[in-house]
N, C-alpha and C positions, 0 to 999 in steps of 0.2 A: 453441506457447507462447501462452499466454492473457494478457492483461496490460489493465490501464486506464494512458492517459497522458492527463494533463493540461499544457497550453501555459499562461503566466500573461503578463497581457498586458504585463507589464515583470519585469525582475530581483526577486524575492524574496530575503528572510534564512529561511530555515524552519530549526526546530529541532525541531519533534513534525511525528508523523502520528498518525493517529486511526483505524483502521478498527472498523466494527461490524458486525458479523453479521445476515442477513437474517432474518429471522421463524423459516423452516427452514433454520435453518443447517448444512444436510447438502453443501450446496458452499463452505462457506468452505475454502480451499486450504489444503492439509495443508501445502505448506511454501511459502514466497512472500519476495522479496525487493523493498524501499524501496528505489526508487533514483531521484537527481538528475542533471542535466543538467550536466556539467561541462569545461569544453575542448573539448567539438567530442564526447564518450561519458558512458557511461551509468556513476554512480560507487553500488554499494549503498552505502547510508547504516547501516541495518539490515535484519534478517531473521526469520522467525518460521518454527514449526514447532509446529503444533498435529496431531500422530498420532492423538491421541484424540476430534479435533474439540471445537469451543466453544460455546456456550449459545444460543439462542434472543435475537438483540438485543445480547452479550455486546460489547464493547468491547476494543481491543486497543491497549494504549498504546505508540510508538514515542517514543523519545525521542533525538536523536544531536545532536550539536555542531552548531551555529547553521554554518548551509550557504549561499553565495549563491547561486541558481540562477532557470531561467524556465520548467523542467520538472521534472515529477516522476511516474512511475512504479511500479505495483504489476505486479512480475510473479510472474507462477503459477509454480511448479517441479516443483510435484506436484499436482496439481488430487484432490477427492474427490468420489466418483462413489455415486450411484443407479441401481440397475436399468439399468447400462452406458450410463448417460448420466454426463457428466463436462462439470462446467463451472466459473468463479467466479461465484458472485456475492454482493453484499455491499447492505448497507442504505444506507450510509454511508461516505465518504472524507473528513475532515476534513484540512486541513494550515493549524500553524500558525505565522505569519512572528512574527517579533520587532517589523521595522518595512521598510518599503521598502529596498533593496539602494543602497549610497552609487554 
């Protein structure tokens, strides 16, 4: 299971995520799940599923209900592969809060 996680150094509000496709976008992951840090597990937020793969730099907007959390996670589910190499990677991971977590 291939995944990026990010720790934030206090409680966040986040309500988007933002991922963008690397230059050659032949590994952006064919299916992948958003997920926050919630009660002690891992809660998907959203999910995406691109079978035909996406554009060169292409931008992929996540948008789900304003979330409290201190982590946040992109996991792979389906990873796409070249010439039997298989991995993610992406140009960009934006997330963004509304305002600090009360």
């Amino acid at each position: 299971e291939a995944f990026f996680e990010f720790t934030f150094d206090q409680e966040v509000k986040l309500q988007s995520v933002v991922l963008t496709a690397s230059k050659d976008a032949t590994f952006f992951p064919k299916k992948y799940t958003v997920e926050v840090w919630q009660d002690g597990e891992w809660v998907v937020v959203a999910e995406g599923k691109h079978a035909t793969g996406v554009e060169s730099f292409e931008t992929i907007v996540h948008d789900f209900e304003e979330t409290a959390t201190g982590k946040l996670r992109i996991v792979a589910k389906e990873l796409n592969g070249r010439d039997g190499e298989y991995r993610m990677e992406l140009a960009e991971i934006s997330a963004f809060s509304t305002k600090k977590a009360e």
